[in-house]
C-alpha positions, 0 to 999 in steps of 0.5 A: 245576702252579704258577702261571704267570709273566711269562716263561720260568720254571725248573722242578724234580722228581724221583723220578718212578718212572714203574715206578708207571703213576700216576706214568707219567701224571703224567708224561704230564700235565707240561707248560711253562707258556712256549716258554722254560722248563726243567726239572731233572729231579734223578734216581729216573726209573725202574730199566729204561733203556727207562722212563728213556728215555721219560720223558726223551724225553716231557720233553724234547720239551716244555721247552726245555732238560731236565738230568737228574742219576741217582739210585740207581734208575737206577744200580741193575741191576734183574732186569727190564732188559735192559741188564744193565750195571753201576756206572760203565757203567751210568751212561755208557750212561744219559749217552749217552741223554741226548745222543740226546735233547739232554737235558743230563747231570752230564758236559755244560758247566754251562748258564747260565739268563738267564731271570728271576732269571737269569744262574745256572749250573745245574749237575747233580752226581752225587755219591752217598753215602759212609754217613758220615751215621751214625745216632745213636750209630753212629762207623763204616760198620760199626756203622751198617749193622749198627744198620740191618739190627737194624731192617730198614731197609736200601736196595735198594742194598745189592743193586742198585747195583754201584760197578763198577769200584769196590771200593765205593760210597764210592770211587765217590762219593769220586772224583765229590766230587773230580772235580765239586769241579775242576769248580765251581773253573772256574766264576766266582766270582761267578756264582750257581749252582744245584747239582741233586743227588740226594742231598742236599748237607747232612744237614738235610733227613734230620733228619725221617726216620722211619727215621734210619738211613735217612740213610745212604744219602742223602748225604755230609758231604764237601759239608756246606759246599758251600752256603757254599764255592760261591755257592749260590742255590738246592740242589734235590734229591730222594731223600727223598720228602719234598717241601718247602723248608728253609733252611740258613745262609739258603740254600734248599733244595727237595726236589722229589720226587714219590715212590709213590704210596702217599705223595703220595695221603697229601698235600693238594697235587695230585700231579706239581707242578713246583716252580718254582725261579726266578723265586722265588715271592714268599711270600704276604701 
């Protein structure tokens, strides 16, 4: 874990994908370093809705407050769960755990962490991806998919995660963008947030894929200036395995994901680090 603080502290990870047993222990061996602090947990729990449900439970009794926002493999309807719900029911059902387990979803009231570097409001977006962040050379939805399928590089998506009652993914993420745009209007102009999401909410952080065609899946340009209209402090994300704080227009981002196995054996830190978001860490002198 990261180095201790004076007091409660705000703590982010994602794409834990506890379907991996190495990741499940990892899991196993997160813990608070203080009674009062939190975690955000910013989706790619697991694909079966009984492994989400343990994760979030074991999180949940050992930090004061865990919020949680999906990503495409909890949405995905996976061959080996049993809830063999789709699209937008899959998605209420998962809410609906949550609130057995007191964990804090993108459709509770945003919570206002007054901890250090505090007061801000925390709020988990589920927003999805609209394809529009096109590979180079690609002008349509079309010609992306058709670039990235020339390549074999296409998400499980594609087959798992059904936008039911949705024509398509797209509508489904047009209609979160629009409903979370009515929700972040609410909130005080001046109250400094931090916006969980899955996806990232600016393409940047996709530049350094391998794979560009990948970015697809990983967003929308509806909220490219999202980190400017809204009094962004901090935009924690996950998705891309790539783990790593970026700045856009002097606004931090942290990808805070842990990813498979196969990737973070490849990696110097220690793997399953909580990324603390505040207070922030102060750089090294």
């Amino acid at each position: 874990m990261a180095t201790g603080g004076d007091g409660p502290q705000l703590w982010a990870i994602s794409d834990l994908h506890i379907g991996y047993a190495e990741n499940r222990d990892l899991v196993e061996g997160m813990r608070p370093e203080s009674d009062g602090d939190w975690l955000l947990v910013a989706g790619d729990v697991a694909e079966t809705v009984e492994d989400i449900r343990w994760a979030l439970k074991t999180l949940a009794g050992r930090f004061a407050r865990v919020i949680w926002t999906p990503g495409n493999h909890e949405l995905w309807t996976h061959p080996s769960d049993a809830v063999t719900l789709r699209g937008v029911a899959r998605y209420e059902h998962l809410v609906e755990q949550c609130r057995e387990l007191g964990v804090l979803t993108p459709e509770d009231p945003y919570p206002v962490w007054e901890g250090p570097g505090g007061p801000v409001a925390v709020a988990p977006l589920f927003l999805l991806y609209d394809y529009s962040f096109l590979p180079p050379g690609c002008t349509t939805k079309e010609e992306g998919l058709e670039y990235a399928h020339g390549t074999g590089v296409v998400c499980t998506d594609e087959r798992l995660l059904h936008p039911d009652p949705y024509s398509t993914r797209e509508d489904w993420c047009r209609a979160r963008v629009e409903e979370t745009r009515r929700r972040l209007a609410e909130l005080p102009g001046d109250l400094p947030l931090i916006p969980v999401t899955h996806w990232p909410l600016h393409r940047h952080p996709t530049e350094v894929l391998w794979y560009p065609e990948f970015a697809m899946w990983c967003g929308t340009t509806l909220t490219e200036d999202w980190h400017r209209r809204y009094p962004v402090h901090t935009s924690v994300y996950g998705h891309l395995h790539i783990p790593r704080t970026t700045h856009q227009d002097g606004i931090r981002f942290e990808e805070v994901s842990v990813g498979y196995p196969r990737e973070w054996r490849e990696r110097p830190a220690p793997p399953g680090r909580l990324r603390r978001i505040l207070p922030v860490e102060e750089p090294a002198r």
